[in-house]
C-alpha positions as a Markdown table, in Angstrom:
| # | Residue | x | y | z |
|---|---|---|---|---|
| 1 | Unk | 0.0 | 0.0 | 0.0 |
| 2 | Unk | 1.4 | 3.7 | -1.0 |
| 3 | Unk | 1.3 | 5.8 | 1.9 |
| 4 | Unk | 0.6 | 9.6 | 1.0 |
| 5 | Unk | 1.1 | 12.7 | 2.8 |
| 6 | Unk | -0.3 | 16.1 | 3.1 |
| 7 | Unk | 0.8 | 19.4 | 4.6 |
| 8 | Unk | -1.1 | 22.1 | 4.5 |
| 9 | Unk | 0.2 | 23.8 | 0.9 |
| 10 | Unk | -1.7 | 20.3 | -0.5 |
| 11 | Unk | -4.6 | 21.0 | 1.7 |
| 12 | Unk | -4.8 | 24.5 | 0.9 |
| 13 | Unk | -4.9 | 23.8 | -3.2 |
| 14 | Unk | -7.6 | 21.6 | -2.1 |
| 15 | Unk | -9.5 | 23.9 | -0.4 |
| 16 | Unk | -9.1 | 26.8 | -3.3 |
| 17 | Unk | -11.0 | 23.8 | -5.6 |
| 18 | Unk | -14.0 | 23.4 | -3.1 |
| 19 | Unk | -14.4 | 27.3 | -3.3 |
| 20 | Unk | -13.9 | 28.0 | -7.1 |
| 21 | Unk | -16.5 | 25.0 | -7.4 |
| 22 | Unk | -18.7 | 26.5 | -4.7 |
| 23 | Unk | -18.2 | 30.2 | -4.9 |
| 24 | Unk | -17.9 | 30.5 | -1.0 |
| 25 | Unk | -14.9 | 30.9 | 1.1 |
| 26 | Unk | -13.6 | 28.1 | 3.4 |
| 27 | Unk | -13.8 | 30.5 | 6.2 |
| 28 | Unk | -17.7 | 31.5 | 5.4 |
| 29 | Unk | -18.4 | 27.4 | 4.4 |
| 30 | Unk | -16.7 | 26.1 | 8.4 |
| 31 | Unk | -18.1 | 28.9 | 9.9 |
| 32 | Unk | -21.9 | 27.7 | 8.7 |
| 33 | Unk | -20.8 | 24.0 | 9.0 |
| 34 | Unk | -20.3 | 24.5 | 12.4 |
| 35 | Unk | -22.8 | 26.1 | 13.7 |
| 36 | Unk | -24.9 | 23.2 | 11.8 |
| 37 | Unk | -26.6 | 25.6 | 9.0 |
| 38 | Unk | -27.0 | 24.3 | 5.6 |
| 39 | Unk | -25.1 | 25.7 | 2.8 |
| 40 | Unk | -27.4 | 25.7 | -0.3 |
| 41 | Unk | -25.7 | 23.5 | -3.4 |
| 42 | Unk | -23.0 | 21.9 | -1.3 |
| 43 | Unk | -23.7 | 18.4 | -0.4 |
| 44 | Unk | -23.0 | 17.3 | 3.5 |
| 45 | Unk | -20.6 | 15.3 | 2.6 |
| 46 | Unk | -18.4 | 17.8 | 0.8 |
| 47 | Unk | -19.4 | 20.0 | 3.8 |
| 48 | Unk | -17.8 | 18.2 | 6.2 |
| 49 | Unk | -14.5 | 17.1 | 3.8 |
| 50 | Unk | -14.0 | 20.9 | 3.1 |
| 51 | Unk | -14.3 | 21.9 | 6.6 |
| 52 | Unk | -12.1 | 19.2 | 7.7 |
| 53 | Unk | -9.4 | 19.7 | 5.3 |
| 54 | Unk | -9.7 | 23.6 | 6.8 |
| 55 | Unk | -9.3 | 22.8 | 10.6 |
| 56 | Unk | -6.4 | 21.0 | 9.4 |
| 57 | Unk | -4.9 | 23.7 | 7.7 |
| 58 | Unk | -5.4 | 26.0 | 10.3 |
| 59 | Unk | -4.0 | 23.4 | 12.4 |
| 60 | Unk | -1.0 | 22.5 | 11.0 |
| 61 | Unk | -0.3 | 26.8 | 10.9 |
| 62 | Unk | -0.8 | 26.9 | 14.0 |
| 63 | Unk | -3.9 | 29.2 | 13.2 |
| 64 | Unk | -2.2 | 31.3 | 10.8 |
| 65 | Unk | -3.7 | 29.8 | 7.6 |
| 66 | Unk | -1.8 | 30.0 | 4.1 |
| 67 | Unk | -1.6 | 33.4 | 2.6 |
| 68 | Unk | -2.5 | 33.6 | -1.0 |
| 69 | Unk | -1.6 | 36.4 | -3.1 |
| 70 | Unk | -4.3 | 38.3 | -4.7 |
| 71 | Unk | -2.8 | 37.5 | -8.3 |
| 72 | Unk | -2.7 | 34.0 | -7.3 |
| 73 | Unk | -6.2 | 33.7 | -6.6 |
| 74 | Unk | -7.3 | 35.5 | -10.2 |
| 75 | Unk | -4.7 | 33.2 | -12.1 |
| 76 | Unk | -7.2 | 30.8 | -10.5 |
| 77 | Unk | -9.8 | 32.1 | -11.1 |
| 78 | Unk | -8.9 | 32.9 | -15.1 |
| 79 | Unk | -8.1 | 29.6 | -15.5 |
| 80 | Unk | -11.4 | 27.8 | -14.1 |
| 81 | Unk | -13.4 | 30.4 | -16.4 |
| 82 | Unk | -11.4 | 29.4 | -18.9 |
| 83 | Unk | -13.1 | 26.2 | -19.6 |
């Protein structure tokens, strides 16, 4: 069996697909997760993935979170459009 590993760069590019796909921000989506309101379009099950991967991002920066860049997130964002 291949054992993989994350760390919270992995997580984080993760994350960035949940919220292009969702067009909410992980901070907005675990913020509603947890206080157990439903987020319209996003099934539970992705709900709880993406908030997950998030409390381990957060954890593993010691609360710091990654820091995108603003061009970063527009590349991003160009290129799902693109499609």
């Amino acid at each position: 069996m291949d054992k993989r590993y994350y760390n919270a760069e992995s997580l984080a590019r993760a994350i960035r697909e949940f919220e292009n796909e969702y067009d909410i921000s992980s901070e907005e989506l675990h913020a509603r997760y947890t206080a157990g309101d439903e987020v319209d379009g996003v099934p539970r099950f992705e709900q709880h993935v993406w908030a997950s991967f998030y409390e381990d991002v957060l954890r593993l920066t010691n609360g710091a979170g990654i820091e995108r860049s603003e061009v970063v997130t527009r590349v991003g964002q160009a290129l799902t459009c693109a499609a």
